[in-house]
N, C-alpha and C positions, 0 to 999 in steps of 0.2 A: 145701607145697601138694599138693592131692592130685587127683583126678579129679570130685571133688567141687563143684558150679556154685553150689551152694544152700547159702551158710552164714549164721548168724547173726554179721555183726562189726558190732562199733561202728563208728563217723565214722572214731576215729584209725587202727581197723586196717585198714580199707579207703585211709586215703590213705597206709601205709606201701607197699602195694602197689602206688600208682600210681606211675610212672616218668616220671618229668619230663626233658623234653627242652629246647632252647634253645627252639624256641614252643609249643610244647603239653607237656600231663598228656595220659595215656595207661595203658590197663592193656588190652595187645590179646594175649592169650591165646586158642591155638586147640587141640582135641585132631585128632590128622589119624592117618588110618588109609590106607594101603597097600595093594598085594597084589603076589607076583609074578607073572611072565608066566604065563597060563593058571593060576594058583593051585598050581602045583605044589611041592612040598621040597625048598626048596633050601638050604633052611638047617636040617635034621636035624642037620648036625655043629654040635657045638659052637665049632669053628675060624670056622667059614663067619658063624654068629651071631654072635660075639664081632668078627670085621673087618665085619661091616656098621655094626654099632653104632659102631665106631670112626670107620669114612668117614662112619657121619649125621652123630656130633660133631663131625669134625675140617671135613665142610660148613658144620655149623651156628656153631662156631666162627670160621671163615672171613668168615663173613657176618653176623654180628651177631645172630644167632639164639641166642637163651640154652633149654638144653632142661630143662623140668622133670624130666620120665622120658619112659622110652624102652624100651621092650619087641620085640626082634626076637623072630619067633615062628617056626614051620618055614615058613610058607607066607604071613606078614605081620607087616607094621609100626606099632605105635603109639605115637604120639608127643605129648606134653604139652611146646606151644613158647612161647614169646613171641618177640617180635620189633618194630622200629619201627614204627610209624605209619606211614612212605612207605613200606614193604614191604608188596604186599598180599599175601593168605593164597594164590594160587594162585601169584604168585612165589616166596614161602617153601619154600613146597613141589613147584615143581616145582626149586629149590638142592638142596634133600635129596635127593631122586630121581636128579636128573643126576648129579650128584656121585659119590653113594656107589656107584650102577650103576660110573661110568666105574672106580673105586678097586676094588670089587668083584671087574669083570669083568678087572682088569687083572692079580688076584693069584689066581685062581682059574682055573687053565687049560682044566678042564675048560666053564666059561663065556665063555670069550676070545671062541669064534668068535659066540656069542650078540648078536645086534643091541641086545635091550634085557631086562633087568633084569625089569623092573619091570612091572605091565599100566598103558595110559592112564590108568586109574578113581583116584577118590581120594574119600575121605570127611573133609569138615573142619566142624568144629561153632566157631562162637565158646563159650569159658567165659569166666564171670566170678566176681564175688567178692559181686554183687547179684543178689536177684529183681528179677521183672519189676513185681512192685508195688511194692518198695523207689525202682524209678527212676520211676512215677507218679506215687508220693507225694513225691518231691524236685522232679518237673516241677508236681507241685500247689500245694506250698510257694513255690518261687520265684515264682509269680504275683504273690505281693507283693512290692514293690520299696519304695525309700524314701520315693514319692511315693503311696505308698498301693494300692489294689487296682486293677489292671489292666482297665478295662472292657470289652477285649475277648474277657474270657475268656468272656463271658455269648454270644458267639458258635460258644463251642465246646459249649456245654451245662453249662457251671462255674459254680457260684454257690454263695455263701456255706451254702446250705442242703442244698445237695450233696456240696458238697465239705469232708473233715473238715478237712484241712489249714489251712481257709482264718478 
């Protein structure tokens, strides 16, 4: 998978992607974006980027967080994650964060005496594997059940002559 929100897939390869859990399907993919303290370089060395990325994994691995990709950069972090249903996206990521700062600042001496890593701020986007018209027209679709057309859809502004699905 790639960065990419908007694909064309079929039925079957959209449910290879869902993740079935003991009660729910699920496909909760988010892209999260970081910064460090005040945006400065602190990861210019090679050394410095290559153990971040290890403490995001070895976070994300810890916690059930599967990482798509992962891009340390001199001055931020972006990350393509999944992770459960009962995990929400600001817990997810504030694992990463904690973590990898604590791992970080622990092997880097000239960062020891540093309070925090990382600035407060974060950027997280849900992606997915559908448009947004893709899930109107499957919310248009299921109006019919086996008992025939739903009359209250006529409540929402839905009617046979509107709606293609129908």
């Amino acid at each position: 998978m790639n960065y990419v929100a908007h694909k064309n897939l079929s039925e079957s390869e959209i449910m290879q992607e869902l993740k079935h859990y003991a009660h729910s399907v699920a496909q909760n993919t988010y892209h999260f974006q970081w910064t460090t303290k005040y945006r400065d370089d602190r990861f210019r060395s090679f050394y410095r980027r290559r153990l971040c990325e290890g403490a995001i994994r070895l976070a994300a691995h810890n916690h059930g967080i599967r990482i798509v990709a992962l891009r340390v950069l001199v001055d931020h972090v972006h990350a393509f994650v999944e992770f459960p249903p009962a995990m929400s996206p600001s817990k997810a990521m504030g694992l990463l964060k904690g973590i990898s700062s604590r791992i970080v600042r622990r092997n880097v001496p000239h960062l020891a005496q540093e309070k925090a890593l990382w600035s407060p701020g974060k950027f997280i986007r849900s992606v997915g594997t559908v448009t947004s018209g893709a899930i109107e027209n499957y919310i248009a679709k299921s109006a019919k059940n086996q008992y025939g057309l739903q009359e209250a859809l006529a409540d929402f502004g839905l009617d046979k002559a509107r709606s293609p699905a129908l």
